[in-house]
C-alpha positions in Angstrom: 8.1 -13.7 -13.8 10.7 -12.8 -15.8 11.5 -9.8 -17.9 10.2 -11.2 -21.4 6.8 -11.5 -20.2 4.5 -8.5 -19.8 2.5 -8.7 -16.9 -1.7 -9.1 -18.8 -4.6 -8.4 -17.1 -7.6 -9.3 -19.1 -11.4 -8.7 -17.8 -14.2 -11.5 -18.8 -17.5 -9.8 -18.6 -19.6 -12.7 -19.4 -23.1 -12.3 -20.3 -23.2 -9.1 -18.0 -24.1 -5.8 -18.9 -26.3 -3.3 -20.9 -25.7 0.1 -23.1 -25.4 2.5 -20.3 -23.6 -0.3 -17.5 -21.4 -0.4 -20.7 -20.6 2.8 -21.8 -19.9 3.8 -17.6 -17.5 1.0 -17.0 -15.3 1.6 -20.4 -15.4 5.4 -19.6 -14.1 4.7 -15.7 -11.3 2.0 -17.4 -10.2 4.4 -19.9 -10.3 7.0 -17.3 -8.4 5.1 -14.6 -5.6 3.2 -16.8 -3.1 6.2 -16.6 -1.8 4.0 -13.8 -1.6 0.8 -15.0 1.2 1.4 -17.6 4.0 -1.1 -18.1 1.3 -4.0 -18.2 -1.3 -5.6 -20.9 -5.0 -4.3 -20.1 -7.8 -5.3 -21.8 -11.6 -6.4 -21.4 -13.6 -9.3 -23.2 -17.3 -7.4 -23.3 -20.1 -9.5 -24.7 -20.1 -9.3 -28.4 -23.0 -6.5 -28.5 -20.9 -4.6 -26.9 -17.6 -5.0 -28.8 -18.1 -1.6 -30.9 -18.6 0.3 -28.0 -15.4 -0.7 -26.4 -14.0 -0.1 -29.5 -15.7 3.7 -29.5 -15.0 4.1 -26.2 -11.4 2.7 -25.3 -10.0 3.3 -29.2 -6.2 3.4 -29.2 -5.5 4.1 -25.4 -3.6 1.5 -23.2 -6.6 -0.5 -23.1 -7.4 -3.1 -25.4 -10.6 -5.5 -25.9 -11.0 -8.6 -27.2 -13.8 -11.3 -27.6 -15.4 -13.7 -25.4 -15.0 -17.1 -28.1 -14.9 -17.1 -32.1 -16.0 -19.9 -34.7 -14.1 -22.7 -35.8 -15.6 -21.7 -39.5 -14.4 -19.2 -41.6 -17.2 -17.8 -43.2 -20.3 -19.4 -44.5 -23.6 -21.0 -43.5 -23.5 -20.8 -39.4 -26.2 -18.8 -37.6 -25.5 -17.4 -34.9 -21.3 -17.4 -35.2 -19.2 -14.8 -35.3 -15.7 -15.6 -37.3 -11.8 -14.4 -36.5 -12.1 -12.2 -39.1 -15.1 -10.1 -37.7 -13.4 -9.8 -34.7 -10.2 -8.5 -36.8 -12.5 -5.8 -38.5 -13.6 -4.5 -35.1 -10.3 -4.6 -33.4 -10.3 -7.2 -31.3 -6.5 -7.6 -29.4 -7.5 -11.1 -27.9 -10.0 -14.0 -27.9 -10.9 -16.4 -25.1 -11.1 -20.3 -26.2 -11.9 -22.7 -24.1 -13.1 -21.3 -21.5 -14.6 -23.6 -18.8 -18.1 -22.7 -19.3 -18.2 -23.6 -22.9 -16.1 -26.6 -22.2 -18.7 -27.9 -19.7 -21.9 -25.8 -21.0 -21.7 -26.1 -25.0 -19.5 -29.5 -25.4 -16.2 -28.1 -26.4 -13.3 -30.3 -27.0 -9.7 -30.4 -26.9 -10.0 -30.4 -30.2 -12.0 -28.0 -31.1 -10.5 -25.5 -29.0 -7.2 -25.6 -30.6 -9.0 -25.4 -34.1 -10.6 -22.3 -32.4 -6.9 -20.9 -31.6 -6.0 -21.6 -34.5 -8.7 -19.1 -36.1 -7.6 -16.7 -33.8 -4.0 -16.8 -35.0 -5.3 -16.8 -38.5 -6.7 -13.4 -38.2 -4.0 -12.2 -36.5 -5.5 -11.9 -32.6 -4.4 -13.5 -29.8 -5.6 -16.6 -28.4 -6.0 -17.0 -24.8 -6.4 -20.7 -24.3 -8.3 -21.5 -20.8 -7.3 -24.6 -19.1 -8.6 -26.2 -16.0 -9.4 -28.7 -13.9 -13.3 -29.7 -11.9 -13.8 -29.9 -8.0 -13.8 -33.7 -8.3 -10.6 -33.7 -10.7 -8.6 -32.1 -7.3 -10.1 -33.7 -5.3 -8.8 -37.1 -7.1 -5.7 -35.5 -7.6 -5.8 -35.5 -11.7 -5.1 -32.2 -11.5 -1.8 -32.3 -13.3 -3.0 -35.3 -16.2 -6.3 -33.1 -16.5 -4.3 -29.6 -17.4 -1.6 -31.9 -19.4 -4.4 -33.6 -21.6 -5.6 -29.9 -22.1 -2.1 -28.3 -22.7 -1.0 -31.2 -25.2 -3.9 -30.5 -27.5 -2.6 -27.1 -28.0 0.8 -27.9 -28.3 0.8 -28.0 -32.5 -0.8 -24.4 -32.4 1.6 -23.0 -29.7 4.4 -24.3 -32.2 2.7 -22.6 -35.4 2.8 -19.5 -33.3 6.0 -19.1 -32.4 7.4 -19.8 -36.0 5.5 -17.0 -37.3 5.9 -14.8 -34.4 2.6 -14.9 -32.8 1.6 -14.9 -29.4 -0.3 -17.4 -27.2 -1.7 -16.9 -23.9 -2.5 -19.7 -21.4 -4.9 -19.1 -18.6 -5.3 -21.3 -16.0 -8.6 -21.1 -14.3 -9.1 -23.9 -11.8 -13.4 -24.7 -12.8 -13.7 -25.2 -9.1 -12.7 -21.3 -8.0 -14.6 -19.7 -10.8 -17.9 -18.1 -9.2 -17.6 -20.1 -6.2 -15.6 -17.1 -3.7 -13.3 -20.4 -3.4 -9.7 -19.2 -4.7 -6.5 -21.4 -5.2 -3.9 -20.8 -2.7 -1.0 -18.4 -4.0 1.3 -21.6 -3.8 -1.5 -23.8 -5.6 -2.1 -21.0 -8.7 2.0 -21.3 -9.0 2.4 -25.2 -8.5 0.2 -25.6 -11.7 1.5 -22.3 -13.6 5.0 -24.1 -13.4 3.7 -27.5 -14.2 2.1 -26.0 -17.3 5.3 -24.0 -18.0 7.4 -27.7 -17.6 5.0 -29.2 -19.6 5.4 -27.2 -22.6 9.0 -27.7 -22.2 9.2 -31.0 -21.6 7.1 -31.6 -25.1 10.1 -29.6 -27.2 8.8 -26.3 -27.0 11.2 -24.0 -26.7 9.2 -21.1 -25.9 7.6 -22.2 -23.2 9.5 -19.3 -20.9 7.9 -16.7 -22.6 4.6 -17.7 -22.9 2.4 -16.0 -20.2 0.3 -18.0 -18.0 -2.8 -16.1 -16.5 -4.5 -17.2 -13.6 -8.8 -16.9 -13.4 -10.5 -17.9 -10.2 -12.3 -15.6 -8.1 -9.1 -12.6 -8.3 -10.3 -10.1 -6.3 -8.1 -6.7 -5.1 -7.2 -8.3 -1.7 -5.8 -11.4 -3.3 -4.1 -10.0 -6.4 -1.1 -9.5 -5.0 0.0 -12.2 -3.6 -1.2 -14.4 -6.6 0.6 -11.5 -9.0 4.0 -12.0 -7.0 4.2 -16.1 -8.2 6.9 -16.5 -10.5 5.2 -17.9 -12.9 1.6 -16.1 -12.2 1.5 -13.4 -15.3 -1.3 -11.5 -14.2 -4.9 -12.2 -14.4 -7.7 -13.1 -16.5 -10.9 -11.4 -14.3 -14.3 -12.3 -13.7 -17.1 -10.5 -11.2 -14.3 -7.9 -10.6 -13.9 -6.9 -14.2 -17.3 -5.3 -13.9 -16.4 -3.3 -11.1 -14.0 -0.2 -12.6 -12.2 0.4 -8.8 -11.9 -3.0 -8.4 -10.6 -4.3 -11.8 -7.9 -0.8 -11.9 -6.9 -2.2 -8.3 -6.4 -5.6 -9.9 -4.3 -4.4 -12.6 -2.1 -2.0 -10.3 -1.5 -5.0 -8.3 -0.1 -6.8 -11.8 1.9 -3.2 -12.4 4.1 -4.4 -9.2 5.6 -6.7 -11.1 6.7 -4.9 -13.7 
């Protein structure tokens, strides 16, 4: 990791959680991110929840985001909430892509960098989640499944940097996410670099600042070893974002690197 990328630690609470399961965890976050500084915090609540975290966590060192966004502006789509909603509520980030609505809801390559897109359009960050299946590894198309993802949002990455916007890339191998399986510290970094030569390689110069989270099963007793990669930038949280002691440990683990 280098100096121009802030370590980020964002937490992915799925479709976990109630009012009061809500209202606890912010309070213990907000309570417990006095030593976490130097790094990006934040938490993707389910979007019932996204006021609450906005209530709760309001301009402290923690920030919130959303869990996916539409591809439409405005208009005629039950059931869909635009980048612009998320904008009025706050929202720092936005996941797209993620694995479960690439494999659960049909999501394409395509449509996820229109979704980035809409993020950038109102002004959030996109965090673009790439990965590849069990069988994918096991076949070793690891590297041509995350290229074929990375290449489709090359054009948005570029849009981005001319107007001064931030992407984030998370790499969440779909085989670790779940499971208790983990990549190895040395397999997390071998595809964070091949992603990183990737972008490169396709004429974009920014590819060394562009942080590169890894998702897959990070727990407090593996943090810091994945956090110490050069080109890990912190994490992007599952099951242990809903566990306040356990997601802080996470992120002190990322303030290391600072």
């Amino acid at each position: 990791m280098t100096s121009r990328r802030k370590p980020l630690v964002l937490g992915n609470w799925k479709m976990h959680g109630s009012i009061d399961m809500a209202e606890r965890l912010l309070v213990a976050l907000a309570e417990g991110a006095a030593a976490c500084s130097g790094i990006g915090l934040g938490v993707c609540p389910p979007y019932p929840y996204l006021g609450l975290a906005a209530a709760r966590l309001g301009r402290g060192p923690i920030g919130w985001g959303a869990q996916d966004l539409s591809a439409h502006l405005h208009g005629a789509y039950t059931g869909e909430v635009s980048g612009g909603m998320l904008k009025d509520l706050g929202c720092t980030w936005v996941l797209v892509g993620h694995s479960e609505r690439r494999s659960l809801h049909g999501e394409s390559d395509a449509l996820v960098a229109i979704k980035a897109d809409r993020a950038l359009e109102a002004e959030i960050t996109p965090v673009v989640c790439v990965g590849e299946s069990l069988a994918e590894r096991q076949s070793n198309a690891t590297e041509s499944a995350i290229a074929q993802q990375v290449d489709a949002v090359l054009p948005v990455l570029a849009r981005a940097e001319a107007a001064g916007r931030a992407v984030v890339i998370a790499y969440e191998p779909v085989w670790a996410i779940g499971t208790g399986l983990t990549a190895t510290p040395e397999q997390a970094q071998q595809v964070h670099a091949f992603i990183r030569g990737r972008l490169s390689a396709n004429g974009f110069r920014g590819a060394p600042r562009v942080p590169i989270l890894y998702g897959g099963s990070v727990k407090p007793g593996n943090a810091v070893e994945l956090f110490a990669q050069p080109d890990v930038d912190g994490g992007l949280i599952g099951g242990a974002s809903l566990v306040a002691e356990d997601f802080l440990s996470i992120a002190r683990a990322a303030v290391q690197r600072v």
